[in-house]
VEXRO-893081 format. One line per 3 residues: number of its first residue (from 0); their letters; for each residue x, y, z of C-alpha. Coordinates in Angstrom, 2 decimals. Layout:
BEGIN
NUM) A) X:Y:Z ~ ...
This chain:
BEGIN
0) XXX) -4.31:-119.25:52.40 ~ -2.71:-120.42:55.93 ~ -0.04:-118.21:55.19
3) XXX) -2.05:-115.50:54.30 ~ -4.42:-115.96:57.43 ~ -1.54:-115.92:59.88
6) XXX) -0.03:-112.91:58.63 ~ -3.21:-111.08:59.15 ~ -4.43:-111.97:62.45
9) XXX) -2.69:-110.08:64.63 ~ -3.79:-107.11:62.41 ~ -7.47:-107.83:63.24
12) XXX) -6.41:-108.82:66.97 ~ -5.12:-105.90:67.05 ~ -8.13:-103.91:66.19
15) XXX) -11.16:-105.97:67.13 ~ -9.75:-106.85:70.82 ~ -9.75:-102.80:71.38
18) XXX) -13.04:-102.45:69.09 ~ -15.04:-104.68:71.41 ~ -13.64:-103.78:74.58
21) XXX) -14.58:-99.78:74.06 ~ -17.82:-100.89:72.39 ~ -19.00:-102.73:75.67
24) XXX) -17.55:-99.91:78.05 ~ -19.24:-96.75:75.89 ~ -21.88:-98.33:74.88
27) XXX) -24.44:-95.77:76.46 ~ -22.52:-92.93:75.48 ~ -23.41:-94.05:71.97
30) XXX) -20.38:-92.07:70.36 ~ -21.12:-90.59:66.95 ~ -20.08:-92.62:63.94
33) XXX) -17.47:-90.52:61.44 ~ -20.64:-90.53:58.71 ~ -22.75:-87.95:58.51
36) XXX) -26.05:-88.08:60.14 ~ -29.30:-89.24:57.89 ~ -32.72:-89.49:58.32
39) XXX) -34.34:-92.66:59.28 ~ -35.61:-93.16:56.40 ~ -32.60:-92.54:54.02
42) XXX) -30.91:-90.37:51.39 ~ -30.59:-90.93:47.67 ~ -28.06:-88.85:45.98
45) XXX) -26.92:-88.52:42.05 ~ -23.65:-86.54:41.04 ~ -22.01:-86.19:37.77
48) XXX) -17.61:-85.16:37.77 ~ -16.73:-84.10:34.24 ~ -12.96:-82.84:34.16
51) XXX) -11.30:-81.62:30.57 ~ -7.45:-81.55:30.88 ~ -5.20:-80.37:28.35
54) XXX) -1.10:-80.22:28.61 ~ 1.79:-78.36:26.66 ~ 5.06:-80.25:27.60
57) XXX) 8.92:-79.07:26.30 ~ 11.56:-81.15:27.05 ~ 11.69:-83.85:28.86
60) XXX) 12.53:-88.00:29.28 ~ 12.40:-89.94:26.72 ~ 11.97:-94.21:26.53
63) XXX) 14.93:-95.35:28.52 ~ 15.84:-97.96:25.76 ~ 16.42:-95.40:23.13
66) XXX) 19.94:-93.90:22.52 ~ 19.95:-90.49:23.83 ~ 22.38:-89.36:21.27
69) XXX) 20.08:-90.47:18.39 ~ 17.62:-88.29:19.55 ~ 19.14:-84.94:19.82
72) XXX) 17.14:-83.94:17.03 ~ 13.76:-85.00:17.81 ~ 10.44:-83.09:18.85
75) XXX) 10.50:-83.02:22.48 ~ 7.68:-80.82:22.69 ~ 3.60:-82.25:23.07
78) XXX) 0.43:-81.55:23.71 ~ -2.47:-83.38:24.09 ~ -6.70:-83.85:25.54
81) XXX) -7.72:-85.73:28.34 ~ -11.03:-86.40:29.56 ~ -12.17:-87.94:32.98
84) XXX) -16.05:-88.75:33.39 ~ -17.67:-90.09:36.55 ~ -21.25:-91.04:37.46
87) XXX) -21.43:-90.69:41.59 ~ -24.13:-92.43:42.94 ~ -24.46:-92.73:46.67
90) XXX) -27.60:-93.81:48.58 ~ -27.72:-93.57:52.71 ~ -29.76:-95.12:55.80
93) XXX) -29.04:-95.00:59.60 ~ -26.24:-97.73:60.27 ~ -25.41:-98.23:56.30
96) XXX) -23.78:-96.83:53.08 ~ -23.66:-97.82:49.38 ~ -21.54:-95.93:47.23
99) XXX) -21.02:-96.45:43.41 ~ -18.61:-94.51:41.45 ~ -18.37:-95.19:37.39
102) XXX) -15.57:-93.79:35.51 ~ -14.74:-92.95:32.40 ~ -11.20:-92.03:31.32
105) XXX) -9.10:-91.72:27.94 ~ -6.72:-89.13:25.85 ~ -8.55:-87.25:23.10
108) XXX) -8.37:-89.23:20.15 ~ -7.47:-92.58:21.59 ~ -7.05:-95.84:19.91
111) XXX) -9.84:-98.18:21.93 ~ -11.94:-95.12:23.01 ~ -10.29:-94.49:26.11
114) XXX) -10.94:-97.26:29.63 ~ -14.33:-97.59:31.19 ~ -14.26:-99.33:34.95
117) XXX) -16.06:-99.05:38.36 ~ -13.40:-96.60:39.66 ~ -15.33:-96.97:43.26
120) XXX) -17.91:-99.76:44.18 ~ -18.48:-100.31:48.23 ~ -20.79:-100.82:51.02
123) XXX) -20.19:-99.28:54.64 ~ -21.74:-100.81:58.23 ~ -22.03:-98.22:60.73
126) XXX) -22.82:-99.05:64.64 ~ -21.71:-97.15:67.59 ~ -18.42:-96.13:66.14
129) XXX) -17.31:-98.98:64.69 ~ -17.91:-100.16:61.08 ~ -17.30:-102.69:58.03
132) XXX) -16.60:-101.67:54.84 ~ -15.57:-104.11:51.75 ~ -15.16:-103.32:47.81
135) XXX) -13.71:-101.01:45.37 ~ -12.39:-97.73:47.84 ~ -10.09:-95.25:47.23
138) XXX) -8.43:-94.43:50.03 ~ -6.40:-91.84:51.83 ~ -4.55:-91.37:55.13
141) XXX) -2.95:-88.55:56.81 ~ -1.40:-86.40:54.39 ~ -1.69:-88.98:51.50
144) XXX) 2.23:-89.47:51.09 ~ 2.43:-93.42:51.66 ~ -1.86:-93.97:51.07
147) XXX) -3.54:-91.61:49.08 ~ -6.01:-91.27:46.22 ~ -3.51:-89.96:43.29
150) XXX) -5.73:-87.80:41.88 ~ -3.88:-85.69:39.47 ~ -3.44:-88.86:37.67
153) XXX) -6.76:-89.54:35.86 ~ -7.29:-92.56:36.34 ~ -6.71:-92.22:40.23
156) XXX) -6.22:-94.93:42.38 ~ -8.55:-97.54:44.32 ~ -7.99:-100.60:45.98
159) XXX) -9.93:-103.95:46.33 ~ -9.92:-104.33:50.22 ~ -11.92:-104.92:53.41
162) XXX) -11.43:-102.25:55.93 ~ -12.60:-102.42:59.52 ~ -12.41:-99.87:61.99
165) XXX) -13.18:-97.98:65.19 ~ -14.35:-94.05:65.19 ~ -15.36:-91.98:67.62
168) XXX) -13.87:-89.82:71.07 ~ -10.28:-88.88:69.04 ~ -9.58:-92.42:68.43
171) XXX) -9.34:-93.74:65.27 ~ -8.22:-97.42:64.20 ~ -8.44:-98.93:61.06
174) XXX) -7.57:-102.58:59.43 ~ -7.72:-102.71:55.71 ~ -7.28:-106.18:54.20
177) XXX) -6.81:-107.09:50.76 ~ -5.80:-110.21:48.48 ~ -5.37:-110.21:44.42
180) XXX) -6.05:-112.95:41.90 ~ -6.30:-112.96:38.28 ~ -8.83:-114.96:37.47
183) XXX) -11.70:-116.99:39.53 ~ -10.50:-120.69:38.34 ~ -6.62:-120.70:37.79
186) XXX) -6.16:-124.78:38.18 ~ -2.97:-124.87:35.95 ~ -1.56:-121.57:37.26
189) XXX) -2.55:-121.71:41.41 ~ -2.42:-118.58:43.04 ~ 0.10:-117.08:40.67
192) XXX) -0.76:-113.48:40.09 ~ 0.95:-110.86:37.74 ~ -0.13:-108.00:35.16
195) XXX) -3.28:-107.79:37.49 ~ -5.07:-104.75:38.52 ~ -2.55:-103.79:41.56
198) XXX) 0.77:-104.49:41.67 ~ 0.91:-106.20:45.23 ~ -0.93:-109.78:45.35
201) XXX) -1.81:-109.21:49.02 ~ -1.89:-105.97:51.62 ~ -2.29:-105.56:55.34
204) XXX) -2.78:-102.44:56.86 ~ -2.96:-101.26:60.62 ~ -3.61:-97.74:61.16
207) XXX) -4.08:-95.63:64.19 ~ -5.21:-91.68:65.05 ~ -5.43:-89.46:67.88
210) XXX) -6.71:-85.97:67.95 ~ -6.08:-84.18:70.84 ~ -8.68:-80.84:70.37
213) XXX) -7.01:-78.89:73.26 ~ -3.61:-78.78:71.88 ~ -4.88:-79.14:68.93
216) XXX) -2.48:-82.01:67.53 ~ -3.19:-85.31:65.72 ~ -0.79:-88.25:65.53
219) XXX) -0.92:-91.35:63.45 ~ 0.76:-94.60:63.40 ~ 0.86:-96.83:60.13
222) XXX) 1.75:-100.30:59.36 ~ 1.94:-101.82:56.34 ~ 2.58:-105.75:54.75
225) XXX) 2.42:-105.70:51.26 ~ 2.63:-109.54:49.55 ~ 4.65:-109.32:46.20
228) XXX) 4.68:-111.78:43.86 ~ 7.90:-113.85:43.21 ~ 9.31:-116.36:40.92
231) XXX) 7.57:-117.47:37.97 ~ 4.03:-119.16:37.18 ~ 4.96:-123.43:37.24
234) XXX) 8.44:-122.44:39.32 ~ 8.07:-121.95:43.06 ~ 5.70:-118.81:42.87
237) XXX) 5.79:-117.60:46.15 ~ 5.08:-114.06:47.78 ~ 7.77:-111.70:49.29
240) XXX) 6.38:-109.54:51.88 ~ 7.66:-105.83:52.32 ~ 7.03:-103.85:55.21
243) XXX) 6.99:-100.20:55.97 ~ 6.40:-98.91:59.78 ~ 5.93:-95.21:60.50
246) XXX) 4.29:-92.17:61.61 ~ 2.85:-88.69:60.78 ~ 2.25:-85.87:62.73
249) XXX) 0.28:-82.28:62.12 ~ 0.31:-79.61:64.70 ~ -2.04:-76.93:64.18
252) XXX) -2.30:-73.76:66.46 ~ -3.55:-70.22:65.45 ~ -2.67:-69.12:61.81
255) XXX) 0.30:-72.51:61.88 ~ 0.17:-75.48:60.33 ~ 3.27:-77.74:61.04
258) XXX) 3.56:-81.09:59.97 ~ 6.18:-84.10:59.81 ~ 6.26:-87.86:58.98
261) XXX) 8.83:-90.61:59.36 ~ 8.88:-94.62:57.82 ~ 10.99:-97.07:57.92
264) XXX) 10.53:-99.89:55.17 ~ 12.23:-103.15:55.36 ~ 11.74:-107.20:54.42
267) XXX) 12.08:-108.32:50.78 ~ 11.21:-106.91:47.38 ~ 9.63:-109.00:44.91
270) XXX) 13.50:-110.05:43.41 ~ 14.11:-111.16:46.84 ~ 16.58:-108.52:48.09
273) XXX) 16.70:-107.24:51.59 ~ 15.14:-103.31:52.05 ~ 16.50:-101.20:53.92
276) XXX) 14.85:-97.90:53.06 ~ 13.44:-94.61:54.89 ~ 12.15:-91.18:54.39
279) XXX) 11.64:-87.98:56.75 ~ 9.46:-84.62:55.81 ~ 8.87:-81.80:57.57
282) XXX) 6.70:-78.75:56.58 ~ 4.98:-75.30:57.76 ~ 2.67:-72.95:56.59
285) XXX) 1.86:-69.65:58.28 ~ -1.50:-67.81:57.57 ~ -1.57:-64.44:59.04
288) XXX) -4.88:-63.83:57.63 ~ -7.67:-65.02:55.18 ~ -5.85:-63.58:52.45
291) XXX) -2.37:-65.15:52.02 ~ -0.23:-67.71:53.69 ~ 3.59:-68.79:53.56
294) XXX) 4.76:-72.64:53.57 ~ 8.17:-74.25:53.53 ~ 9.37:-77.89:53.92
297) XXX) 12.08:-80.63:53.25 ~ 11.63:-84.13:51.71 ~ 14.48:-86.77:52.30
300) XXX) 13.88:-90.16:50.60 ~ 16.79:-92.88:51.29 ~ 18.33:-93.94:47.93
303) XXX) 21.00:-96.99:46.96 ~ 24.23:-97.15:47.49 ~ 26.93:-97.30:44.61
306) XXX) 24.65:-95.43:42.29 ~ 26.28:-95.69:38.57 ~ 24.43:-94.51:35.56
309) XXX) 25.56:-96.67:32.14 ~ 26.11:-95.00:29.01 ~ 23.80:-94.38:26.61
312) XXX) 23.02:-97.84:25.02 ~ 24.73:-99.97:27.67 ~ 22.88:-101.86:30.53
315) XXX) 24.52:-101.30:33.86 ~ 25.39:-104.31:35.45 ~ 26.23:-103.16:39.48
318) XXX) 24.91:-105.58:42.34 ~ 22.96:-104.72:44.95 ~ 22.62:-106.56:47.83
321) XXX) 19.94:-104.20:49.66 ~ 17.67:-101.99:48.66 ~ 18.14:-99.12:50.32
324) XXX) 15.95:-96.38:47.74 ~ 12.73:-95.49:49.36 ~ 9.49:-96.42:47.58
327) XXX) 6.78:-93.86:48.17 ~ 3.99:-96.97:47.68 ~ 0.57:-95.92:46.64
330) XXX) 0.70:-92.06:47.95 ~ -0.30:-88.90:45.49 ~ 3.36:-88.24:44.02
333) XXX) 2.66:-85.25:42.39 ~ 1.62:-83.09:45.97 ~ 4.89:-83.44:47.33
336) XXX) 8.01:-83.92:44.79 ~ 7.62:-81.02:42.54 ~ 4.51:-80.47:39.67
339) XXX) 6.70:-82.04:36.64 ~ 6.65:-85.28:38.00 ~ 9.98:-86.28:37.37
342) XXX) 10.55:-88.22:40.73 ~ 8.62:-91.74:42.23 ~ 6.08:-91.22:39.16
345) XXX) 9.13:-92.61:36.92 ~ 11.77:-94.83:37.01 ~ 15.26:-93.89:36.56
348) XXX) 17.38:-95.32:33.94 ~ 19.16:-98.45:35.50 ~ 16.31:-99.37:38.07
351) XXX) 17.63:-98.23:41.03 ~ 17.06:-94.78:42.55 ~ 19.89:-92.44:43.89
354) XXX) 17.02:-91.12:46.18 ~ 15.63:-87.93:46.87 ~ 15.93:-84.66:48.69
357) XXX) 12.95:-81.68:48.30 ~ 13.56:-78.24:49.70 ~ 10.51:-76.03:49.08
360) XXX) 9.12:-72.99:49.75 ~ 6.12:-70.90:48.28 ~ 3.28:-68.59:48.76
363) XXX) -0.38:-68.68:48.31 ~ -2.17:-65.43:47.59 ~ -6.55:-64.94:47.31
366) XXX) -7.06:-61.29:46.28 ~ -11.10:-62.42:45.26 ~ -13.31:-64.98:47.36
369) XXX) -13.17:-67.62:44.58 ~ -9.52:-66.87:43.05 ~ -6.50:-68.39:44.32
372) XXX) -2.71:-67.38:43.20 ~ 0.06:-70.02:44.24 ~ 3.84:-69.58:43.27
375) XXX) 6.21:-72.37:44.58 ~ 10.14:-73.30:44.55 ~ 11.90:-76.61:44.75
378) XXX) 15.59:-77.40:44.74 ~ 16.13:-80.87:43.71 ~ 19.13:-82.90:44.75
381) XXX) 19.98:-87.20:45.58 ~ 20.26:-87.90:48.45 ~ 23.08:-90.53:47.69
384) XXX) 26.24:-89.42:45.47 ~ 26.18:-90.66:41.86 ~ 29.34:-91.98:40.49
387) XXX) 31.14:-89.24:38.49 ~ 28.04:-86.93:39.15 ~ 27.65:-83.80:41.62
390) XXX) 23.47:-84.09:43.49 ~ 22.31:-81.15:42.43 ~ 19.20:-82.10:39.90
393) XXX) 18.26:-78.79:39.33 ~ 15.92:-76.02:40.11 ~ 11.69:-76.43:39.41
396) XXX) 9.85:-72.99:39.57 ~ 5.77:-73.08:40.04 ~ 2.77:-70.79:39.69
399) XXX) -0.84:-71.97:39.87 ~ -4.27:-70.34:39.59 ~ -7.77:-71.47:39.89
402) XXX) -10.63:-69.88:39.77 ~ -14.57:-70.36:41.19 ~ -16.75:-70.15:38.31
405) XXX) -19.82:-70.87:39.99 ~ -20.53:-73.55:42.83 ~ -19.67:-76.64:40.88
408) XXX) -17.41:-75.39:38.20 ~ -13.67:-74.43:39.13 ~ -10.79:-73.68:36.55
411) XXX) -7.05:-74.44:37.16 ~ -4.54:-73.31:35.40 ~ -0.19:-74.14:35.81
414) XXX) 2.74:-73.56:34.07 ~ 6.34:-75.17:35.84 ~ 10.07:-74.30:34.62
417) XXX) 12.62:-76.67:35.90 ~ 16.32:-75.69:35.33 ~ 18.17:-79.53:35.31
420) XXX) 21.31:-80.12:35.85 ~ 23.86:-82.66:33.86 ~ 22.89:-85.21:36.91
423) XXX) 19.78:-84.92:36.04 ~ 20.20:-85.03:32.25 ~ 22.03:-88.36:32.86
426) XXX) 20.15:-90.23:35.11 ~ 16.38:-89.10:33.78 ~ 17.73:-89.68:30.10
429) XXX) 16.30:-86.02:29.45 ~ 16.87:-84.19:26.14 ~ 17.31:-80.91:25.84
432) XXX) 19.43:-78.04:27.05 ~ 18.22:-78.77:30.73 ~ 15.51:-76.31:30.63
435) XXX) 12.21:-77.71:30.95 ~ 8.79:-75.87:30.68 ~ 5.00:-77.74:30.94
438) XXX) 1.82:-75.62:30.93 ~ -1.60:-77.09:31.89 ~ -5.25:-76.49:32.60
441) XXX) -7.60:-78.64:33.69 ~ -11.94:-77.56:34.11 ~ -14.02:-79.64:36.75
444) XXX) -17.95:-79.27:36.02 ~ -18.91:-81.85:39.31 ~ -22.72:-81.26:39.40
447) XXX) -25.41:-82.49:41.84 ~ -28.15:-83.68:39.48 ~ -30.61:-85.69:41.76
450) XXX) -31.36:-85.59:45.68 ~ -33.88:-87.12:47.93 ~ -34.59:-87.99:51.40
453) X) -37.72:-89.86:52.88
């Protein structure tokens, strides 16, 4: 726990020296707090989120311990049910928040009846800009590449933490704090921690905004420690400690959105190994009017050096002695690295990632108020060279719909080709003739069933 406490104080020095200092000198100003406004008496509110998703896959990986020869002639087509069921209930006084989200998530037809948790569980402090938060949050920064919710995944993703923070005159600092153990009493085992609910056993987080209105630009600056556990249970646990150090960036004049991020990750993984890692985007969308818009961008994610693929049935025995592949961390994968989900949602076959490079460009079209069209193209490459293999992992068409039904029901509908390449074939284990199809829908019924204010 020393340990622990000494990595983290200069992550709530950090915050709380600024914090107080702007607190005492805008005190009078009283600026407003990032929460909506209540009444004094409070607010009581009751929502239901029901999504149905269904899938039609064709083609595709399959376990990376089978023998890919051996199962030429296997179905590689599926389809399946998913449902995701939520009970929202969030209740609201001047200077304070409670906020309870139960979920309910499972495939149709599941053995066990699917997994029932508090997906979200928290209560907020709110005075003069500056609040204290502590539970069960899911949260999201910036753009959501490094921190985000992962919502396409049903399950999604929420964290454990306390977060403190500052709001209020285009600043924004915030220090989220977490620390994972498996069990309350673990006298033979210490402070060993593995198959637990997150994969890190501790996280620090220091993250700063700034909104300037006039330009109108915002700028953020994120650090991360995140504490992985090492060794084994009776010898030497210990935690290695990865960093990542970056910054994103969205510009936003009339009808232009242009945005670009940069991080840097380095310390140890959990095997002990030196990182050396980083990753640059860039993107733009123009909207020349309410009714369509044009977006393009480029993703470049570091990957290793020396990059071999075994054969089928043999375990690849290269030595690294840095990581240099880029992990993306706890961001939504599936916004940024094409809809099929090949890349950062996966692992590849030996471990180790060749890396990643995303060019993309697409259109969005709304002919009706509540119908939107979207059509998208990605071409896929590594960013390092494979041994005996060319970078090109192939070509992933898009289209989208979805559709207002009425105020709290929307349907969304997908279908994605991807064209892969023998690179791809090799290192993803696919099956197939490299062509790839997946359809999907999925129908959100998120109603507001009880509301009161006194």
């Amino acid at each position: 726990m020393t340990r622990l406490f000494r990595s983290i104080l200069p992550c709530i020095l950090a915050v709380l020296l600024p914090v107080a200092a702007l607190a005492q000198g805008k005190a009078e100003a009283k600026p407003k707090a990032s929460e909506p406004a209540v009444p004094q008496g409070g607010a009581l509110t009751i929502d239901l989120n029901m999504l149905s998703h269904g899938e039609v896959r064709n083609g595709g990986m399959i376990d990376s311990g089978s023998d890919a020869n051996e199962a030429t002639d296997t179905d590689n087509s599926s389809r399946f049910m998913m449902g995701r069921e939520r009970l929202i209930i969030d209740y609201r006084r001047t200077g304070l928040q409670t906020y309870i989200n139960i979920q309910h998530s499972g495939l149709w037809g599941q053995s066990g009846k699917g997994a029932f948790n508090v997906f979200e569980a928290w209560s907020r402090l709110d005075r003069y800009g500056m609040f204290a938060q502590i539970g069960r949050i899911a949260l999201a920064y910036d753009d959501q590449r490094i921190i985000g919710t992962n919502d396409w995944a049903v399950a999604s993703l929420s964290h454990d933490v306390l977060r403190l923070g500052y709001e209020g005159h285009g600043h924004k600092a915030h220090v989220i704090l977490a620390y994972n153990q498996n069990a309350e009493v673990t006298v033979s085992g210490g402070n060993y921690y593995v198959n637990g609910a997150q994969p890190y056993k501790s996280m620090q987080v220091l993250w700063y905004h700034y909104d300037l209105p006039r330009v109108p630009l915002g700028m953020s600056l994120l650090w991360m420690n995140i504490g992985m556990q090492s060794g084994k249970e009776y010898v030497k646990p210990h935690t290695e400690v990865q960093r990542l150090l970056g910054g994103y960036a969205a510009y936003k004049p009339k009808n232009w959105i242009v945005e670009g991020s940069y991080y840097h990750q380095f310390g140890n993984d959990e095997y002990g190994l030196d990182i050396d890692a980083w990753m640059a985007s860039a993107s733009v969308r123009w909207s020349p009017g309410a009714l369509w818009s044009l977006k393009a961008g480029y993703d470049y994610l570091s990957g290793d050096e020396d990059f071999a693929v075994p054969p089928s049935s043999y375990i690849g025995l290269i030595r690294h002695k840095t990581v240099r592949g880029f992990d993306a961390i706890y961001g939504s994968h599936h916004k940024f690295y094409g809809a099929m989900d090949f890349f950062y949602v996966s692992t590849y076959v030996s471990g180790f990632t060749p890396g990643l490079q995303n060019v993309y460009a697409g259109v969005q079209v709304i002919p009706l108020k509540d119908l939107t069209f979207d059509a998208a193209f990605h071409y896929l490459a590594t960013a390092t060279t494979p041994s005996d293999m060319k970078r090109t992992l192939g070509y992933e068409v898009e289209l989208q719909a979805s559709y207002v039904i009425a105020k709290d029901i929307r349907l969304s509908l997908g279908y994605s080709y991807m064209t892969g390449t023998e690179t791809m074939d090799r290192l993803k284990r696919a099956n197939g003739d490299g062509n790839l199809n997946w359809g999907w829908f999925s129908l959100i019924v998120n109603p507001r069933i009880f509301s009161t204010k006194w």
